[in-house]
C-alpha positions as CSV (number, residue, x, y, z in Angstrom):
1,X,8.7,21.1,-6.8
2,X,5.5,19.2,-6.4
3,X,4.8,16.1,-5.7
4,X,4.6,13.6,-8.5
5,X,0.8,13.3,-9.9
6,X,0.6,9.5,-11.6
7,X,-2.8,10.3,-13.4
8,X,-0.6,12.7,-15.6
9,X,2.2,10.4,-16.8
10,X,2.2,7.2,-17.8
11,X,1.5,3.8,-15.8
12,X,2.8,0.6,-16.4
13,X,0.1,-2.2,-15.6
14,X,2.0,-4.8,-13.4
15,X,1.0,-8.2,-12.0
16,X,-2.0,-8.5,-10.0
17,X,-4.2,-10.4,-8.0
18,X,-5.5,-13.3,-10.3
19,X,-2.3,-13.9,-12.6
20,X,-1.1,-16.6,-14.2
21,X,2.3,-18.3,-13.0
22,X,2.3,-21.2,-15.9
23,X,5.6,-20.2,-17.9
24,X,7.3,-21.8,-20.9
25,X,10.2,-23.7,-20.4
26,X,12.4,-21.0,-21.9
27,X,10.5,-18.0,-20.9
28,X,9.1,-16.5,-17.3
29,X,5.9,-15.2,-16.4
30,X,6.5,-11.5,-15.6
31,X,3.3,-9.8,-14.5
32,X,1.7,-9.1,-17.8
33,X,4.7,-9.7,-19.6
34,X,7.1,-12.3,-20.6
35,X,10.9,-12.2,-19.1
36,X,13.6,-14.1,-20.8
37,X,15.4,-16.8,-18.8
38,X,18.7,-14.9,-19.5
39,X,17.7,-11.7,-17.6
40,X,16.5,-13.6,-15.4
41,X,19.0,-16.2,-14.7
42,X,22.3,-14.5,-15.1
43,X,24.9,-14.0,-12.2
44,X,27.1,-10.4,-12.0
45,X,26.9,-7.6,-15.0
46,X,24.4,-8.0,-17.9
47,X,25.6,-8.4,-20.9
48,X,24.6,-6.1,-24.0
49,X,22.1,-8.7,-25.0
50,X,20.3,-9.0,-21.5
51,X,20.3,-5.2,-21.9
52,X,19.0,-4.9,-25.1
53,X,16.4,-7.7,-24.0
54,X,15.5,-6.1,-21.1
55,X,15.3,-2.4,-22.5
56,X,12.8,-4.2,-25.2
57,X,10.2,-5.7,-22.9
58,X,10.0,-3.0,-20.8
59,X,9.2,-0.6,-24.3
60,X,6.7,-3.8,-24.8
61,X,4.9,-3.3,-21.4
62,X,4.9,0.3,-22.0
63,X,3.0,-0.3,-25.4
64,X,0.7,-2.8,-24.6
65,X,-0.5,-1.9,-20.7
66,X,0.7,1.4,-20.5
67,X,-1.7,4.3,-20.4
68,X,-2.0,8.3,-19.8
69,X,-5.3,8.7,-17.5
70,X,-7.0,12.6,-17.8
71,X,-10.1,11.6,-15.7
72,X,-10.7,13.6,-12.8
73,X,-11.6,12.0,-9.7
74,X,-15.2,13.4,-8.1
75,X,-16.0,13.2,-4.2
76,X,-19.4,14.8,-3.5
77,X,-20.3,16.7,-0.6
78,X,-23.0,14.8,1.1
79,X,-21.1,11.6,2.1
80,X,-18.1,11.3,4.5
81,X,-14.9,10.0,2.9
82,X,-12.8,8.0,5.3
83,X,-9.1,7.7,5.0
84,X,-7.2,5.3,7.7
85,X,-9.5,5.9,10.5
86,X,-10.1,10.1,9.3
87,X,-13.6,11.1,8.6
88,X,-13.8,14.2,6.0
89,X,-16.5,16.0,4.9
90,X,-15.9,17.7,2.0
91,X,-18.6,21.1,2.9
92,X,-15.8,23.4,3.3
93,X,-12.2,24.6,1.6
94,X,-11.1,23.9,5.3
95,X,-12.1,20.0,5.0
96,X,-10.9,20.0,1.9
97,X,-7.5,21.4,3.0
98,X,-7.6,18.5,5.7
99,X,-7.7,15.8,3.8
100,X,-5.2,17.3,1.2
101,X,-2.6,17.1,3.9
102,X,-3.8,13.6,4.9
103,X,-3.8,12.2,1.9
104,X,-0.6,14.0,0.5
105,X,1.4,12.7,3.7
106,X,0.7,9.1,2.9
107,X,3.8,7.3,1.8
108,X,3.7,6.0,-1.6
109,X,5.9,3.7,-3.1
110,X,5.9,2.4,-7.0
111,X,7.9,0.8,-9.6
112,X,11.5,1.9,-9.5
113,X,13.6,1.9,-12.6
114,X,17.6,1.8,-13.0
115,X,18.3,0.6,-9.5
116,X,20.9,-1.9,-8.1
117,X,20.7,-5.5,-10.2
118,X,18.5,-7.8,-7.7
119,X,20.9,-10.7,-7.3
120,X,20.8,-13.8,-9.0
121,X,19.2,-11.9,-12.1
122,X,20.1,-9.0,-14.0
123,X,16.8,-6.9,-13.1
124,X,17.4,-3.3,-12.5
125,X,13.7,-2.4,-12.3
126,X,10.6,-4.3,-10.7
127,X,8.6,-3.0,-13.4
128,X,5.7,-5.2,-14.6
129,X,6.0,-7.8,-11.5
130,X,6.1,-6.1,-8.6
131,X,3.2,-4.2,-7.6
132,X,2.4,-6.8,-4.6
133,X,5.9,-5.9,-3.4
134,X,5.1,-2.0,-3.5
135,X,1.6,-2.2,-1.6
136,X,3.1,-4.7,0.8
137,X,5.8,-2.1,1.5
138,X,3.3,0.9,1.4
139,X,1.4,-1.0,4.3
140,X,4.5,-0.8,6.8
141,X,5.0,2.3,5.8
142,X,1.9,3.2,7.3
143,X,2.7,1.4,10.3
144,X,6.0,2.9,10.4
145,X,4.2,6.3,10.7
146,X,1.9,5.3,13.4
147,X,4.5,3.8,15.2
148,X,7.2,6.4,15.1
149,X,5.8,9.8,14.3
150,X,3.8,12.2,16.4
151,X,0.1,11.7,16.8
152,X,-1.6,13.6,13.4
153,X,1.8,14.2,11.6
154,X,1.8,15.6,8.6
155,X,4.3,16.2,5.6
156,X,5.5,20.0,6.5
157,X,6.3,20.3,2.4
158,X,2.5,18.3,0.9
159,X,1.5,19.9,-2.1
160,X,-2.1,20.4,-3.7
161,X,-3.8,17.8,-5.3
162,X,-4.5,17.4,-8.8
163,X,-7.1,16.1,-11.2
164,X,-10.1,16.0,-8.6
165,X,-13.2,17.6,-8.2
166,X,-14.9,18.5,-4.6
167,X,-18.5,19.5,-5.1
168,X,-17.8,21.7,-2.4
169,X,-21.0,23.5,-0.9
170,X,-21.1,27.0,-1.3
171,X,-23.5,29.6,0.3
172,X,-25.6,31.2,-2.6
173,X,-25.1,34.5,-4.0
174,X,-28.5,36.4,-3.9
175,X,-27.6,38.1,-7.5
176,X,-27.4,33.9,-8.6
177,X,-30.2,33.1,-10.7
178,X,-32.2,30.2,-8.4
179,X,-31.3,27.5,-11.2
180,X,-27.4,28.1,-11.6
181,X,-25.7,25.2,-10.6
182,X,-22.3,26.5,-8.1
183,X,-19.3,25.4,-9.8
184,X,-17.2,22.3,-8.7
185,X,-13.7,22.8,-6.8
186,X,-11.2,21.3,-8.4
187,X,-7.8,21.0,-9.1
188,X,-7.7,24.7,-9.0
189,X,-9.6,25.9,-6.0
190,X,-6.1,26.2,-4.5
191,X,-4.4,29.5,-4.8
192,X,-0.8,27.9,-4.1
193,X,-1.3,25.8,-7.3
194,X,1.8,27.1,-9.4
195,X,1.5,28.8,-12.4
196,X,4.9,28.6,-14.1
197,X,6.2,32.1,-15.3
198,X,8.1,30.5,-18.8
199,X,10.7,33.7,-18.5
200,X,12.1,33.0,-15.5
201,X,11.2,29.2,-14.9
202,X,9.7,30.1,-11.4
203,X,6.2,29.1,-10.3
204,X,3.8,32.5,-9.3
205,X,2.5,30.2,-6.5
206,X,6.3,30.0,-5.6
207,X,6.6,33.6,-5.5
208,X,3.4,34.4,-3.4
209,X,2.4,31.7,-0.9
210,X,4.5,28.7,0.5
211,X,4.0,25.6,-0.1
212,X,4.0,23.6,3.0
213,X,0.8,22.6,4.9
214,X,-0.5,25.8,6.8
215,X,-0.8,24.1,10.0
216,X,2.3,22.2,9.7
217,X,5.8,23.5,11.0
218,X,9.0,21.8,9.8
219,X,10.8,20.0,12.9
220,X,14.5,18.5,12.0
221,X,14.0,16.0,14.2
222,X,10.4,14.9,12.7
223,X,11.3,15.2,9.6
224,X,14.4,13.6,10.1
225,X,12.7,10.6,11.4
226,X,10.1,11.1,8.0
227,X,13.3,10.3,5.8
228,X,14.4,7.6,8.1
229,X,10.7,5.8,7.3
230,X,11.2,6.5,3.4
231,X,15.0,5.2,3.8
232,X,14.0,1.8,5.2
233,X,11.8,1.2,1.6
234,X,15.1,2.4,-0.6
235,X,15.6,0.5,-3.9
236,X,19.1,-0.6,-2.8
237,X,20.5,-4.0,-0.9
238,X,21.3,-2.3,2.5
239,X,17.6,-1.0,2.5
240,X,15.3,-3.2,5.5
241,X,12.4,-3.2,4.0
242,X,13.9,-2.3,0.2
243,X,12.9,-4.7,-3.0
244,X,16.3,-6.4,-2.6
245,X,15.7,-7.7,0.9
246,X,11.9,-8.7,0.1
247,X,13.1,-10.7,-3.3
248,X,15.9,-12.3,-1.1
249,X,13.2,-13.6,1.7
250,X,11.1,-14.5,-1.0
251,X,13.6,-16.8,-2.3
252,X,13.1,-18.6,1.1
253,X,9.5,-19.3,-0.2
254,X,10.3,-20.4,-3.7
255,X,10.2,-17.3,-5.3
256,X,12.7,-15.4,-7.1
257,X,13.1,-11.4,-8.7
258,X,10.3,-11.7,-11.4
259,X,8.0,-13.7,-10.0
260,X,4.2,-13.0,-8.7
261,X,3.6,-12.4,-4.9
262,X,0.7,-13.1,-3.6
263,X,-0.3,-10.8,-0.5
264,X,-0.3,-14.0,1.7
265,X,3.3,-14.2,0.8
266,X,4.3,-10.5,1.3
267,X,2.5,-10.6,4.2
268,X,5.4,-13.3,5.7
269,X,8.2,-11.4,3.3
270,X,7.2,-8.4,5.8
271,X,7.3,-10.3,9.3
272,X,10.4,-11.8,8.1
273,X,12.1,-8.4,7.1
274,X,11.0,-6.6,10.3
275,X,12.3,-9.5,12.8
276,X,15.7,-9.0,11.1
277,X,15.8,-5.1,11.3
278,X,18.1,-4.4,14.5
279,X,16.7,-0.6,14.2
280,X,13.2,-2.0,15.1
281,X,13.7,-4.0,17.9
282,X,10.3,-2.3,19.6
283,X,8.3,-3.8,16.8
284,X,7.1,-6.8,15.6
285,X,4.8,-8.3,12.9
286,X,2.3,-11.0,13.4
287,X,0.7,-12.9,11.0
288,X,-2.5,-14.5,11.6
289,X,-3.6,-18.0,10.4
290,X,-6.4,-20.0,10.0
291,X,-8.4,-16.7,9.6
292,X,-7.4,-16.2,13.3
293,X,-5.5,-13.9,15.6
294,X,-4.3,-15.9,18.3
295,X,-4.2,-13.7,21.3
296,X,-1.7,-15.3,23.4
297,X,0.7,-16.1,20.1
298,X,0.9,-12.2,19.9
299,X,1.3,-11.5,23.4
300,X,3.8,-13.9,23.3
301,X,5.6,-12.2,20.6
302,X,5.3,-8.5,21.7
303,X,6.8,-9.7,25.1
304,X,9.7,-12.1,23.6
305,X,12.5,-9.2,23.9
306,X,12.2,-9.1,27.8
307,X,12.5,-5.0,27.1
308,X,9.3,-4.6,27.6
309,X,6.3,-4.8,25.0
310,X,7.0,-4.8,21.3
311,X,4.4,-2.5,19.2
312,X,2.9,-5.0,16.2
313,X,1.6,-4.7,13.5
314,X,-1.1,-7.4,12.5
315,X,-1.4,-8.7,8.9
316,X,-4.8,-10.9,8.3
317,X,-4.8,-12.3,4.9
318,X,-8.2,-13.5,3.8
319,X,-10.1,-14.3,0.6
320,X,-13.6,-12.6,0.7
321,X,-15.2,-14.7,-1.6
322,X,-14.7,-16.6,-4.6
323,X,-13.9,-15.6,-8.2
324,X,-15.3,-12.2,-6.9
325,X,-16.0,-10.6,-3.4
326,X,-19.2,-11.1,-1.5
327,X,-20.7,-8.6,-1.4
328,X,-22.0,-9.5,2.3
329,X,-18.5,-8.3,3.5
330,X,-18.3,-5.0,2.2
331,X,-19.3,-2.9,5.1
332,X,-17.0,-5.4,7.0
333,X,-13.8,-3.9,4.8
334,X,-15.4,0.1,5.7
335,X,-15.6,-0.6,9.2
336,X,-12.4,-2.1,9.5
337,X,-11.2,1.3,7.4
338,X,-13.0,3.5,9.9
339,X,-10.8,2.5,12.4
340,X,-7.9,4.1,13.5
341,X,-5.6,0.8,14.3
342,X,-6.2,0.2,10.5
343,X,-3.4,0.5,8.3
344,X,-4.8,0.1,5.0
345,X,-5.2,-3.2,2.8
346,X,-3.4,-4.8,0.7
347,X,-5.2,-5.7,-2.4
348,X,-6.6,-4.7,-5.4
349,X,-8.3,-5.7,-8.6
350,X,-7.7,-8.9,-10.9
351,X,-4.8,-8.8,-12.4
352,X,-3.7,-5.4,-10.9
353,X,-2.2,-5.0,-7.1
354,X,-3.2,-1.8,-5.4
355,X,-3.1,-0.5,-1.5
356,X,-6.5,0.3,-0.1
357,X,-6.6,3.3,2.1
358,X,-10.2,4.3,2.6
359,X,-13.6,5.0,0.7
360,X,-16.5,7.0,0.0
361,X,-20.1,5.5,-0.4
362,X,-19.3,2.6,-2.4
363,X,-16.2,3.3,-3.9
364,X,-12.6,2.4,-2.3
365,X,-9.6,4.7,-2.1
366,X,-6.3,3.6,-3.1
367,X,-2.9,4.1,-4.0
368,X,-1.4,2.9,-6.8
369,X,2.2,1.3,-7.6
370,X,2.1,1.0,-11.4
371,X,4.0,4.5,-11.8
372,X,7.5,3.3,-13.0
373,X,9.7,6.4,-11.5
374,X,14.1,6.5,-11.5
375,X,15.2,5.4,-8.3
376,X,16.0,7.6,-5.5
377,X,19.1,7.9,-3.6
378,X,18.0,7.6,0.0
379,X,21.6,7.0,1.1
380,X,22.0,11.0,0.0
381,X,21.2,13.1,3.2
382,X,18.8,15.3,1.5
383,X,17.3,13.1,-1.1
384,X,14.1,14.1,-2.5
385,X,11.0,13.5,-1.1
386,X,8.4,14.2,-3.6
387,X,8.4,10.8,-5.2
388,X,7.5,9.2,-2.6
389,X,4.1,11.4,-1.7
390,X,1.1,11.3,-4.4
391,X,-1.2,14.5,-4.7
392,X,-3.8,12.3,-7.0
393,X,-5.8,10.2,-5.4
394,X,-8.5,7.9,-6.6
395,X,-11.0,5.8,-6.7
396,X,-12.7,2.6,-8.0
397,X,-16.5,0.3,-6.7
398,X,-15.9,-2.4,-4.4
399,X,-17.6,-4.6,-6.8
400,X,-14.2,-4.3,-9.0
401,X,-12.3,-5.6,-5.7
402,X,-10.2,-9.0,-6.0
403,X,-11.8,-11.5,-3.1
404,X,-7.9,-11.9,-2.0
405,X,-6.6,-9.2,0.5
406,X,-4.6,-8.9,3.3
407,X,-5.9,-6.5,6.3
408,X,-3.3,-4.4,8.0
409,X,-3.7,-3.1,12.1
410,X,-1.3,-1.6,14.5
411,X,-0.8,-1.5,18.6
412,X,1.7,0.6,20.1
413,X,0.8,-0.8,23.7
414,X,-0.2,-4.1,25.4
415,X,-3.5,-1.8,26.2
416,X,-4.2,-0.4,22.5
417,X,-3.9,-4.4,21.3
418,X,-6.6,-5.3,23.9
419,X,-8.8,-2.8,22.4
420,X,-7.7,-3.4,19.0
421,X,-9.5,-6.8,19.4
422,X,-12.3,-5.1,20.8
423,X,-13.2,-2.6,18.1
424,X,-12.3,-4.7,15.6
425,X,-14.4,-7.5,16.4
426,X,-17.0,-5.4,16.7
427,X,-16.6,-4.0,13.3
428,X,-16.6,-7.8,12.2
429,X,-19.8,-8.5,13.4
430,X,-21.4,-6.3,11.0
431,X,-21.5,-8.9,8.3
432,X,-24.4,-10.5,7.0
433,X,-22.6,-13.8,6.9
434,X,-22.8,-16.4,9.5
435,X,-19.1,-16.6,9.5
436,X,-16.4,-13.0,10.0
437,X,-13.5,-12.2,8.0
438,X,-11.4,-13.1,10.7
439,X,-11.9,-13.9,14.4
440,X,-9.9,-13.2,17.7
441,X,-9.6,-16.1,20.0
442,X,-7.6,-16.9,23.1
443,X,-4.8,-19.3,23.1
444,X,-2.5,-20.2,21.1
445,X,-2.3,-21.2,17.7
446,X,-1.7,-24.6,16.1
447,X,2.2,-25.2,14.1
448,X,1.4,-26.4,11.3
449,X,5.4,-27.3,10.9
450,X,6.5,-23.8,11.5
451,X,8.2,-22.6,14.2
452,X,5.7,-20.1,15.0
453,X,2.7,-18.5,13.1
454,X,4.1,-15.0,13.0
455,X,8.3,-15.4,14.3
456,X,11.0,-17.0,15.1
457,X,13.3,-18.4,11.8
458,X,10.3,-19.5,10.4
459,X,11.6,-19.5,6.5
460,X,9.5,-21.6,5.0
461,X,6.8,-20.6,2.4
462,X,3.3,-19.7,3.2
463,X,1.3,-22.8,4.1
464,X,-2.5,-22.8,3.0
465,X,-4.3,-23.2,6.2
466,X,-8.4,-24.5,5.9
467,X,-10.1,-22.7,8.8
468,X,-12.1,-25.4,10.5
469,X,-15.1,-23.2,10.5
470,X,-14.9,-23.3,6.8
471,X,-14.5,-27.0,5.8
472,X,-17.6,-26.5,4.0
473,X,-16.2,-25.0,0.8
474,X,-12.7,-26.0,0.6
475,X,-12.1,-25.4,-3.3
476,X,-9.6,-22.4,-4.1
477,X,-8.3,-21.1,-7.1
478,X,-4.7,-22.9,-8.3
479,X,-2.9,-19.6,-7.8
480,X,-4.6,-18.2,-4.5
481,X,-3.0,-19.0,-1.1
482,X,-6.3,-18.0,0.9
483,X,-9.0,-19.7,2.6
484,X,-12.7,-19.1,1.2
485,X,-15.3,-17.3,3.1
């Protein structure tokens, strides 16, 4: 079975980055849609009307911002593409092949349909509001890999991507006329591409060639820990890092199942979630504030167990600009990507949350979460695992990029965090602007009323924090929680 290629079904358009959370008194905003108080309000089953109510605005959504997309995404040959730290040069089938299993091995996580009710509604699918949710959890994913899988892992089972072209360079033939352009690679230029024999209901590709990465060979206990990673994200209560446990911290910041996240929000959601996972006590998440990693707040909080030091992963939210990014900061966001303590960005376009992984020239890589798919049953000891893998990646300009973001690093060790802030501050410094995205200092952070910028039982909402550095612009938009650059 392959793995699930979005451009080829429908997506559903969910709430994004510049939404607006004014409702009616009897009606809720719902990402681009409109939720009715009573499936939003009601306690234990739905009734047949909160069915009936819900099965309608979800048809609604699919009418109005749904869409089938038959574009092919291009990368040329010329130009590196990174992804998370990876440079790929797409001048061979072999670099090509590379990044296939890179890119296939991400984890991707989208809208989920017919799960568990989230309590205190009767909501069964996060469709249309929760895209911030889904790149949020994408993010940890990622760190989750870096921080239990082997160096370079890949998925043993990725499959070949679809709906791209690689203007692959190609030695000329000396019978080729001297003006023939070489044909593009693209979805095809893989031989393990099925072909589906309609008499038997078996792929050719099945038949002949495997489909598991070439260089990858399947280890139980790898990809035993693989499923464990997907587990943690499952679209059921018991799940860490599920929707369920996210909506319930959120309530702890005023929001409830329906609502918009902003990533500054998530960004919390996520520390919160991983402090209370007892199966990651070697981890921890800081968040920074004031535009500012506090050195000794995090060293604090990697060495709170006493067990030793607790791998982190650092969120920075920041708001690159005002209605629209600055273009000053752009090669800030690539070299931040170039780096291998990156673990994407949380992000995306007004109106439309996605999770940036890399780019190529001037065009960012992402992954999208407005795919509604049935929910998986990652309590199952072999549940599937295509679903949660995409084999279509794409692209859109920085220029389309909403100015509100949250940056995503990893350390394993006290020694990778002091070089973190070393190569990252000097990818910082490449800005044109007088001020960086963010800054490492040393000392310790300022309280603000919280317990702690980045743990403890800190469960109160996201404050708004105006960097000193920035007093000089301290307008914001009403429904951003990020200071301008």
């Amino acid at each position: 079975m392959n793995s699930v290629s979005p451009s080829a079904v429908q997506y559903i358009v969910g709430g994004g980055a510049h939404e607006d959370k004014a409702s009616a008194p009897s009606k809720r905003h719902m990402g681009h849609g409109v939720v009715p108080d009573g499936i939003r309000e009601g306690s234990g089953e739905p009734d047949e009307v909160d069915r009936l109510k819900a099965k309608f605005m979800s048809a609604w959504n699919n009418v109005k911002y749904g869409w089938t997309v038959k574009s092919k995404t291009s990368f040329n040959k010329s130009s590196p593409l990174i992804l998370l730290g990876q440079s790929f040069l797409f001048n061979s089938e072999d670099e090509v092949e590379r990044f296939r299993q890179a890119f296939v091995s991400c984890v991707w996580l989208t809208y989920r349909r017919e799960f568990p009710q989230l309590e205190g509604s009767s909501l069964t699918t996060d469709c249309g509001w929760g895209c911030m949710l889904r790149s949020g959890q994408m993010m940890l994913a990622q760190g989750l890999l870096l921080h239990l899988m082997p160096t370079d892992w890949r998925w043993s089972d990725c499959h070949a991507l679809t709906d791209v072209d690689f203007e692959v360079l190609k030695p000329r033939s000396p019978s080729r006329p001297a003006g023939m352009s070489l044909p593009s690679f693209s979805s095809t230029w893989s031989s393990s591409i099925p072909q589906i024999n309609t008499s038997s209901g078996i792929s050719e590709a099945h038949r002949r060639t495997p489909t598991r990465c070439p260089s990858a060979s399947p280890d139980p206990q790898v990809d035993a820990l693989h499923r464990k990673v997907l587990s943690c994200f499952g679209d059921h209560p018991s799940a860490p890092f599920g929707v369920h446990q996210l909506v319930e911290l959120g309530k702890e910041s005023g929001k409830r199942a329906g609502d918009w996240y902003g990533p500054s929000v998530v960004a919390h959601m996520l520390r919160k979630a991983v402090a209370r996972a007892a199966e990651f006590e070697d981890l921890a998440v800081y968040v920074a504030q004031d535009c500012t990693v506090y050195k000794e707040d995090v060293m604090s909080l990697c060495e709170s167990s006493g067990a030793g030091w607790k791998s982190v992963v650092i969120l920075v939210p920041v708001r690159l600009g005002g209605e629209s990014l600055n273009p000053s900061y752009i090669e800030c966001v690539k070299n931040i990507l170039k780096l291998k303590c990156c673990v994407g960005i949380i992000g995306g376009k007004p109106k439309h949350s996605l999770f940036f992984v890399g780019f190529q020239d001037e065009q960012l890589l992402y992954l999208d979460p407005h795919y509604c798919q049935p929910v998986v049953d990652v309590t199952q000891a072999n549940f599937p695992l295509e679903s949660f893998h995409c084999n279509s990646p794409r692209k859109m300009n920085f220029s389309r990029m909403d100015p509100s973001c949250t940056i995503g690093l990893y350390a394993r060790t006290k020694t990778d965090f002091e070089s973190l802030c070393t190569v990252v501050s000097e990818a910082l410094s490449s800005s044109k602007e007088k001020y960086p995205i963010f800054t490492f200092v040393e000392g310790r952070g300022q309280i603000y009323g919280l317990e702690g910028p980045s743990g403890g039982s800190v469960d109160a909402p996201a404050h708004i924090f105006t960097c000193s550095r920035m007093s000089r612009n301290n307008k914001r938009g009403s429904t951003d929680e990020f200071v301008l650059l």
